[in-house]
C-alpha positions in Angstrom: 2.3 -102.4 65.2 -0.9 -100.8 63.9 -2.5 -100.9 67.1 0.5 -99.0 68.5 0.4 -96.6 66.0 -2.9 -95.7 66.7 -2.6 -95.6 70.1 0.6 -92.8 69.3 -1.4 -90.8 67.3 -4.4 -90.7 69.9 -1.8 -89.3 72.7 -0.6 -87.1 70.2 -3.7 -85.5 69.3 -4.7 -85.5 73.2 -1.6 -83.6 74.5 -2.5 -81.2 71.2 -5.6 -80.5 72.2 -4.6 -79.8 75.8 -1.7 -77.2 74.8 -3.7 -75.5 72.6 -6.6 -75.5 74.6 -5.7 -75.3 78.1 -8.8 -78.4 78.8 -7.7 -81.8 79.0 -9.7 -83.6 76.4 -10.0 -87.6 76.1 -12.1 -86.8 72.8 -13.2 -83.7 70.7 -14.9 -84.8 67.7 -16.2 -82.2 65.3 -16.9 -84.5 62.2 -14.5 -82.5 59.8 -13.2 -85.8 58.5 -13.6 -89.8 59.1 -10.5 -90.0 61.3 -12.0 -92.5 64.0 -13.6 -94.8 60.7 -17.3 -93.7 62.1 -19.6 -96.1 60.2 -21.2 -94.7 57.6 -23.2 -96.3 53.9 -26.6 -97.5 53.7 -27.9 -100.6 56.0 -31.3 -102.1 57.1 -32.7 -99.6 58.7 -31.1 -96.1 57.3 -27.8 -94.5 56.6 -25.1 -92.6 58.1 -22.8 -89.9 56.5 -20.3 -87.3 57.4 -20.8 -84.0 55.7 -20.1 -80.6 56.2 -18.5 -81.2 59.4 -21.8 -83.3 60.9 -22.6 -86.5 61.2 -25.9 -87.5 60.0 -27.9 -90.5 60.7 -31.4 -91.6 58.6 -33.4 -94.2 60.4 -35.9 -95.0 58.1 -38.2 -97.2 60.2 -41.4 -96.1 62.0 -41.7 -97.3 65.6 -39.5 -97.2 68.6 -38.7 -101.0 69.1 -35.4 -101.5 70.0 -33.6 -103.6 66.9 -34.5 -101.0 64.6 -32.0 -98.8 66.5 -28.9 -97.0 64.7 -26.3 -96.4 66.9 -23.0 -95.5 66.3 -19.6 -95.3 69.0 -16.3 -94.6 68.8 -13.6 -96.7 71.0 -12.9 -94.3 74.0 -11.7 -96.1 77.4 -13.0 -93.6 80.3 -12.0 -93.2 84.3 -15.1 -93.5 85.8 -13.6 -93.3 89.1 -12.6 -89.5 87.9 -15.0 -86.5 87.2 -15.6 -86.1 83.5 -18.2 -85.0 81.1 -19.8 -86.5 77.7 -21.4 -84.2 75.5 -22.9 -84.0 72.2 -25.1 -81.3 70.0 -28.1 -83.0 68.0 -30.1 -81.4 65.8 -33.1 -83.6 63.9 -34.3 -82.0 60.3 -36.7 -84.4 59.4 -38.9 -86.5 60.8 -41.7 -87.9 63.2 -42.4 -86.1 66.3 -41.9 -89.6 68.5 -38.6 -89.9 67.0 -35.7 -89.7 69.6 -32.1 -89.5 69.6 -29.0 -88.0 71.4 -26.0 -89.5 73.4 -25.0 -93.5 73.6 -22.1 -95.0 76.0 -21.3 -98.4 76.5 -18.8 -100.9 78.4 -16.6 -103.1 76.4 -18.2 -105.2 73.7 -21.3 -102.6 73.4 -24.0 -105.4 74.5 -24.7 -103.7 77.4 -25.2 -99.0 77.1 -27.0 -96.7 78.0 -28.6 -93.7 76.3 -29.3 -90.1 77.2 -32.2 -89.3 74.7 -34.2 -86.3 73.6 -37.2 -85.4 71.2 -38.3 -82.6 69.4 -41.3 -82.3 71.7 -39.3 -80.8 74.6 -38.6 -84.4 76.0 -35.7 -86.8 77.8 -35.1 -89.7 78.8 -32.3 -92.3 80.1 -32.6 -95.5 79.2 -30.3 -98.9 80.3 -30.1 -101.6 77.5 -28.5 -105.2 78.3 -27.5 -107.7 75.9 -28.4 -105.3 73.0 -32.3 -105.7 73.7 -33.7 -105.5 77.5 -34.5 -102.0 77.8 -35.1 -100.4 81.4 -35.8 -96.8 82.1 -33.9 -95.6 84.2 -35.6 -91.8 83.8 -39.3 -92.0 82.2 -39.9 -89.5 79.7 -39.8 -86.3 81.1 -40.9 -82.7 79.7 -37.8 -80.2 80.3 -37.7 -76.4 79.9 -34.1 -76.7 79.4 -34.8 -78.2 75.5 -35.4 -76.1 72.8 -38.1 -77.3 70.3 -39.2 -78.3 67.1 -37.2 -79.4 64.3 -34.0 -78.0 62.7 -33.0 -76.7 66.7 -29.8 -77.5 68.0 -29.5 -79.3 72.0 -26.3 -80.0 73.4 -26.9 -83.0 76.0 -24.0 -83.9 78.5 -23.7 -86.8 80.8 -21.4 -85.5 83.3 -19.4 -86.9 86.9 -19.3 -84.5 89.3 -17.5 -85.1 92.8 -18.7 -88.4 92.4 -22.5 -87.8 91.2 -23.5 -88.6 88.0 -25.7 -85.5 86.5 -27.7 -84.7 83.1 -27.3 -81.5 81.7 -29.4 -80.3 78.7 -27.9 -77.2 77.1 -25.8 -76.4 80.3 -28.9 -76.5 82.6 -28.7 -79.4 85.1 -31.8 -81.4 85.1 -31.4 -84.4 87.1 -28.7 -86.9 89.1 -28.6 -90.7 88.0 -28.4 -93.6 90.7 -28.0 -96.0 87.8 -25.0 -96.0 86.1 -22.4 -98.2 83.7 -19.5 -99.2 86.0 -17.3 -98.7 83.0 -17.3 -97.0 80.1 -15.3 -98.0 76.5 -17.6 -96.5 73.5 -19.7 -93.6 73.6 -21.3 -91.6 70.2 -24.7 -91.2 68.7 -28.2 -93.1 68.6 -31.5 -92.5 66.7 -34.9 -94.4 66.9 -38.3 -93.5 64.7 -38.1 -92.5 61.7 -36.1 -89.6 61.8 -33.3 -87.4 59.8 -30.5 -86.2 62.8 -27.3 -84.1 62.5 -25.0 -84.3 65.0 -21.3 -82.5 65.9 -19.4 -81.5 69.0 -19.0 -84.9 70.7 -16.7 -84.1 73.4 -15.2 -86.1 76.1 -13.4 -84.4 79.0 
């Protein structure tokens, strides 16, 4: 019964947003409340809050090996078969340069995602994880025009399906088509590694 509930009030809020929009949105998540029970407290390696319409993750740890990772997704089943677009605004206010963060999607179970990541430095990168902790790049990091720099700067970073291509786009600039991609996508939301203060808002799914 709860799970049906759920699932009402999901439809509900996605025929909503359509009307009122005119865009068919699976997900458009601006962090004014906890609705989707994002995690949030202290644990080993950070916290994560929701305040002031943001969501806001500390990692706490140096270094960029994977288990001290702080991801966080949302349940979001996708058509992957269908053109859509994943996108998300990050914004890092404190922190080491090497830090990097942005956009994480995953199958079911989360074991196996990927990650569309940016740095203050101007950089991305796309990188594949397996069974939480084989890491492959799939794109190396790579300096881009298309990010704006430094700290306390706002980049929107969209993974987007586009007559059957799989693009990046970095504040509505393409920047690059993938030939490695999940064949099925359950979870997306947000991911920081280095130690590193990040704000995040706008996660929209479409």
């Amino acid at each position: 019964m709860k799970k049906f509930v759920i699932s009402s009030l999901l439809c509900i809020a996605y025929f909503f947003l359509t009307a009122q929009t005119g865009e068919k949105y699976l997900l458009k998540e601006d962090f004014a409340d906890n609705f989707r029970k994002w995690n949030t407290g202290t644990e080993k390696h950070g916290n994560r809050i929701i305040k002031n319409g943001k969501y806001i993750i500390e990692n706490t740890e140096t270094g960029l090996e994977v288990f001290n990772i702080i991801k966080s997704t949302t349940f979001l089943q996708i058509d992957t078969s269908k053109d859509f677009s994943i996108s998300i605004s990050a914004k890092q206010l404190t922190g080491e340069n090497k830090a990097i963060f942005g956009l994480t999607f995953s199958t079911v179970g989360s074991f196996d995602y990927m990650a569309l990541l940016i740095n203050q430095d101007g950089y991305y990168s796309l990188f594949s994880v397996v069974n939480l902790f084989q890491i492959t790049p799939v794109i190396n990091f790579t300096e881009t025009d298309a990010l704006k720099k430094g700290l306390n700067t706002e980049n929107n970073i969209s993974i987007r399906k586009e007559a059957g291509e799989w693009k990046i786009y970095i504040n509505s600039v393409y920047i690059s088509t993938i030939h490695t991609m999940l064949p099925s996508i359950y979870n997306v939301g947000a991911v920081v590694l280095g130690k590193s203060l990040v704000e995040f808002d706008d996660l929209i799914v479409k």
